[in-house]
N, C-alpha and C positions, 0 to 999 in steps of 0.2 A: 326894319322888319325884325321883329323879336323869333327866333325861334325855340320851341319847346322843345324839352327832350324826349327823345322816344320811350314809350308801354315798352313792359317786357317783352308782351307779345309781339310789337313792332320790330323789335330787337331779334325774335328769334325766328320773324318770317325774313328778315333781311340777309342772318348767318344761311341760311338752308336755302335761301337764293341765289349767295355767291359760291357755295359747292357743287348747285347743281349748272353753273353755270362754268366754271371750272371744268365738271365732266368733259365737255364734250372736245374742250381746248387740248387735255390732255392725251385724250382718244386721236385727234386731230395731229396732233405730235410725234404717236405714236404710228399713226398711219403715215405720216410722210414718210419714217427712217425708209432706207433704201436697204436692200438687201445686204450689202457688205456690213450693212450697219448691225442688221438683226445676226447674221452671222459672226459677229466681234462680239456681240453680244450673248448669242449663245456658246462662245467658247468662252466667255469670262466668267459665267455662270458655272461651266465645265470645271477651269482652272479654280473658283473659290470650292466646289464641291471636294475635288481632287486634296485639295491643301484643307479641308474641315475633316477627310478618312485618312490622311497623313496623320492628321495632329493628335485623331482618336486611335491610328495604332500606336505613335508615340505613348500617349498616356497611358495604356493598355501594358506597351514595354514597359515600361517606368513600374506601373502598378505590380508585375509580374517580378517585374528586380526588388522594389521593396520586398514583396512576399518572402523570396528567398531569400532577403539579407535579414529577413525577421527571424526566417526559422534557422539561417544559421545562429543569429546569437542564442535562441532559444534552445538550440542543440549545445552550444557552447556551454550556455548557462545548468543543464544537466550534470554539469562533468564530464563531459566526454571532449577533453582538448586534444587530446590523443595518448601519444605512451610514449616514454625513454624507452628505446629499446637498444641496446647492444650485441652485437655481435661477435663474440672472441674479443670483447674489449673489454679493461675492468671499467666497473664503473662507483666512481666517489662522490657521495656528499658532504658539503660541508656544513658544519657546525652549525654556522649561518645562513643556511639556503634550506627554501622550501621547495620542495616538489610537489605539485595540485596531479600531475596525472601519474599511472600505473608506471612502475619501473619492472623491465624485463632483460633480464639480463642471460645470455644465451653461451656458453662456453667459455666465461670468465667469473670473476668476483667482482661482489658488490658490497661496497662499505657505506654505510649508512651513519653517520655523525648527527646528523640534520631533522629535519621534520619531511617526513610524509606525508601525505596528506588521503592516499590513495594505496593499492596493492603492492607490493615486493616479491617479483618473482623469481628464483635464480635456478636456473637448469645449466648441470654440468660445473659446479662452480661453487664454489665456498662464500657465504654471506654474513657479514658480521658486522653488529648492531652495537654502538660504542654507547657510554654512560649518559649520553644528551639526546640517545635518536629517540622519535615518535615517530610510530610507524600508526596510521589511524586505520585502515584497512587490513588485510589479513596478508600473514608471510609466507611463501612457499617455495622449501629447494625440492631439486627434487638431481638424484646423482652426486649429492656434493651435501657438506656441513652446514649446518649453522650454529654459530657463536654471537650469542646472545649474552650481553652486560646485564647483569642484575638490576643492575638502575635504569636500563631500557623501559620505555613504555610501547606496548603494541597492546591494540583494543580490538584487534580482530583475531583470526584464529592463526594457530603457529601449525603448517604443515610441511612435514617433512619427511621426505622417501631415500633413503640412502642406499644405495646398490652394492651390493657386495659381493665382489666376483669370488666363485667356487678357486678354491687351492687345486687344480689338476694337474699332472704329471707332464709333461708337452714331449710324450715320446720316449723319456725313459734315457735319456743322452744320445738320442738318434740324430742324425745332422737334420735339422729344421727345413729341409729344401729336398729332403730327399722322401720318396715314394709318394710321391705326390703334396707332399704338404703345401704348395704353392695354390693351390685349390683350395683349403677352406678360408687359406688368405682374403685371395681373389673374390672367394664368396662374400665373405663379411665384408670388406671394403666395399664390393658390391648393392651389400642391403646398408650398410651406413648412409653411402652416398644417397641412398633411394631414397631412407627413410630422412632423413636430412632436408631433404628438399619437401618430402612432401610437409614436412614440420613447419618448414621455413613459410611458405603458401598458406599453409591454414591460420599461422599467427597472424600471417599477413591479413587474411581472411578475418579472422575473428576481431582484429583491430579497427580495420578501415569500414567494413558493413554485420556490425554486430548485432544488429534490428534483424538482417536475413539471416544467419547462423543460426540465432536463438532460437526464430518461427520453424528452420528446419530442423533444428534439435525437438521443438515441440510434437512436429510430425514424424521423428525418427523413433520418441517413444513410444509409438504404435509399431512398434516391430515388424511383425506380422503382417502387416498390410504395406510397411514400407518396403519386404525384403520381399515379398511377391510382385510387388509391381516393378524394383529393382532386378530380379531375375528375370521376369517377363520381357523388361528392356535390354538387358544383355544375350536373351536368346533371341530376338527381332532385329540386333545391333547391326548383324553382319547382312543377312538379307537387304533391308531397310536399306542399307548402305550401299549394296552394289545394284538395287533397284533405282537408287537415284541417280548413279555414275551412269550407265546402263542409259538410262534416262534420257538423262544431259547430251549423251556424244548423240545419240540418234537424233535429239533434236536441234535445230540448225542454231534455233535461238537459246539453248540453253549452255551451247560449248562454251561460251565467257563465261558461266557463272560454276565450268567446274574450279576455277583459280581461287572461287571464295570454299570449295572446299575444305582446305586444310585448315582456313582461316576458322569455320564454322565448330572444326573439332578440337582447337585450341578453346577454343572456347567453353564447349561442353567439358572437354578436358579438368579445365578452369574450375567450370561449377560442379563439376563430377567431385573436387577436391575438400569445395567447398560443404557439398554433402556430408564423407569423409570427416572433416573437423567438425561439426554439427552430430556428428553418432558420437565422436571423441567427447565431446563438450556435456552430452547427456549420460554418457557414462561417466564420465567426472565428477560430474552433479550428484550422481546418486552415489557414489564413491563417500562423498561428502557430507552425505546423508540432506541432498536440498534433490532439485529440481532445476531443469535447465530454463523453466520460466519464471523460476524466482531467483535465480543464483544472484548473486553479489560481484561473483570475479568468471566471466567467462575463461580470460588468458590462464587461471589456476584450474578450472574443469578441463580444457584443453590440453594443458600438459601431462594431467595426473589420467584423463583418457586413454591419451596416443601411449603412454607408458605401459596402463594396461592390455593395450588392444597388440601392440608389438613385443611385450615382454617376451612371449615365449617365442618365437621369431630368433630376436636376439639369443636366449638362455641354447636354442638350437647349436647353432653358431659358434657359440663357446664350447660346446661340446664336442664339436668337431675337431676343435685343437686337443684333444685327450687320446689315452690311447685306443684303442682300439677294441677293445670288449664295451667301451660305449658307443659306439656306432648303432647297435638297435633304439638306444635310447633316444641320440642324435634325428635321428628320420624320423621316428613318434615325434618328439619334441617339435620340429621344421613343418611337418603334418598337421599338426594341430595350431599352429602358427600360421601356415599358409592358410586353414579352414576358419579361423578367427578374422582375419582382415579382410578377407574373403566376404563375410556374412557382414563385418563394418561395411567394406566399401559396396557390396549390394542392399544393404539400408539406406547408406547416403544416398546413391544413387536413386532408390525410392522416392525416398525423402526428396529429392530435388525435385523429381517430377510430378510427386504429389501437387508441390504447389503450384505446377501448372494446372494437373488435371481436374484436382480433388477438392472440392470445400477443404480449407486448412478449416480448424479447431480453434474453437473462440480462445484466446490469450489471457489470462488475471492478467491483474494491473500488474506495472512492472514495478520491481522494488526501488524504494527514494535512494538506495544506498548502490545503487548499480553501477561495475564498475566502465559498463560500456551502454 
């Protein structure tokens, strides 16, 4: 018997007769499982769904780490590595060493041999720039010398504030501890320390989140609007506050959350300070003849600020060790001191809460040359 090979058509009634014949075998199959079977089955279903929303938050985390390991390098690559900063320490460069980020050097000296590459700030302290150093950002003492080599290069600007205490009489050869001179002591040592720490905080400040400083420096030069809404919150401060205390104890559930109290005013504390160096920062800027949205060296607005803003504070102070037909001058001077930091620290305070409450103010681009 010879047989022929099948027509296409023979071919394609024969494929769609063994599927349709297949159906019902498979249906049949599935109709015996037993219950324990469909239920092993609807939890391995469970278990592969469970392990498909695992692997997509994984990758989700994953995706979310790259983002931030992109925008660090891309923060890094800006320049902003961060800052030398010292302490009461001197600090040296050598001949042979570059520095890429700002050097701040805070109640010592700083000797510069080397290449800079960024800002040189020296507060309190004598700075001296030997015949090899490059300094490629700008210099600024401020209380202290600089000594600059002629064969020095610096490509930024050279600023410098030197303090010079008045020559007054301290009494006239009166014993120094007598009729009370242990008071203006007391005093001064008293706003040293104050002012000390709040300096310390706002560098800190101005280093670590110099993107928020600058937007509340933008918003602190709206004066006016920032020191009205800063008084407005210091006169709401004390009510506000013992309506919440108040609050809390009467309610049963809210007695645990007075222990996040203090926590909450360290805080505002915190950003109260940060306000504070952000009015410094924009008075520095303009000191400088720039602007605190285009400045170049936040850490040199900030110092040449806080200088301004506490000078007569301090020059009070000094006066008070004189004799005593300057006492009139002494209280004006302290007067006017107290009314100045006063109006800084109710701007800052503005200024912080602006950016909660209020459209902040569109930003220019920031400068290529920025030193934060």
């Amino acid at each position: 018997m010879t047989l022929r090979p099948c027509s296409g058509r023979a071919r394609l009634i024969l494929a769609v007769a063994i599927v349709l014949s297949a159906v019902p075998a498979f249906a049949q199959a599935e109709a015996e499982w037993t219950p324990e079977e469909r239920r092993e089955q609807t939890r391995q279903e469970r278990r592969e769904e469970a392990q498909r929303q695992r692997e997509e938050v994984r990758e989700q985390r994953e995706e979310r780490r790259e983002e931030r390991r992109e925008r660090w390098e891309r923060w890094r690559r800006e320049g902003r590595d961060g800052v030398h900063l010292r302490m009461l320490r001197d600090y040296y460069l050598s001949a042979d060493a570059t520095a890429s980020e700002p050097i701040v050097v805070l109640g010592a000296d700083a000797t510069i041999d080397g290449r800079a590459d960024n800002d040189v700030v020296v507060i309190g302290g004598t700075l001296r720039l030997g015949p090899r150093a490059v300094v490629s950002g700008d210099v600024v003492t401020v209380g202290g010398d600089a000594v600059i080599d002629p064969a020095a290069t610096v490509r930024g600007k050279i600023d410098t504030a030197v303090v010079v205490w008045p020559n007054l009489d301290f009494g006239f050869g009166w014993p120094m501890w007598g009729w009370g001179e242990w008071w203006p002591f007391a005093a001064v040592s008293a706003t040293v320390l104050r002012l000390s720490l709040v300096l310390i905080i706002s560098l800190l400040l101005t280093v670590v989140t110099p993107a928020w400083i600058r937007s509340m420096g933008v918003r602190a030069s709206s004066a006016l609007s920032s020191g009205i809404l800063g008084a407005i919150a210091e006169l709401l401060f004390v009510p506000v506050l013992l309506a919440v205390v108040i609050g809390l104890t009467i309610s049963i559930v809210g007695i645990p959350l007075l222990g996040a109290i203090p926590f909450a005013l360290a805080i505002g504390a915190l950003a109260w300070t940060g306000g504070f160096a952000a009015v410094a920062v924009c008075l520095g800027a303009r000191l400088r003849g720039s602007s605190v949205a285009t400045s170049s060296s936040l850490v040199a607005d900030l110092l040449i600020g806080f200088v301004a803003i506490t000078a007569l504070t301090m020059i009070a102070h000094v006066i008070s060790f004189g004799p005593g037909w300057l006492t009139p001058f002494g209280w004006m001077s302290r007067a006017g001191g107290i009314a100045v930091e006063y109006v800084a620290w109710t701007i800052g305070l503005g200024a912080v809460l602006s950016g909660r409450f209020v459209r902040s103010p569109s930003m220019p681009p920031m400068p290529a040359t920025s030193t934060f």
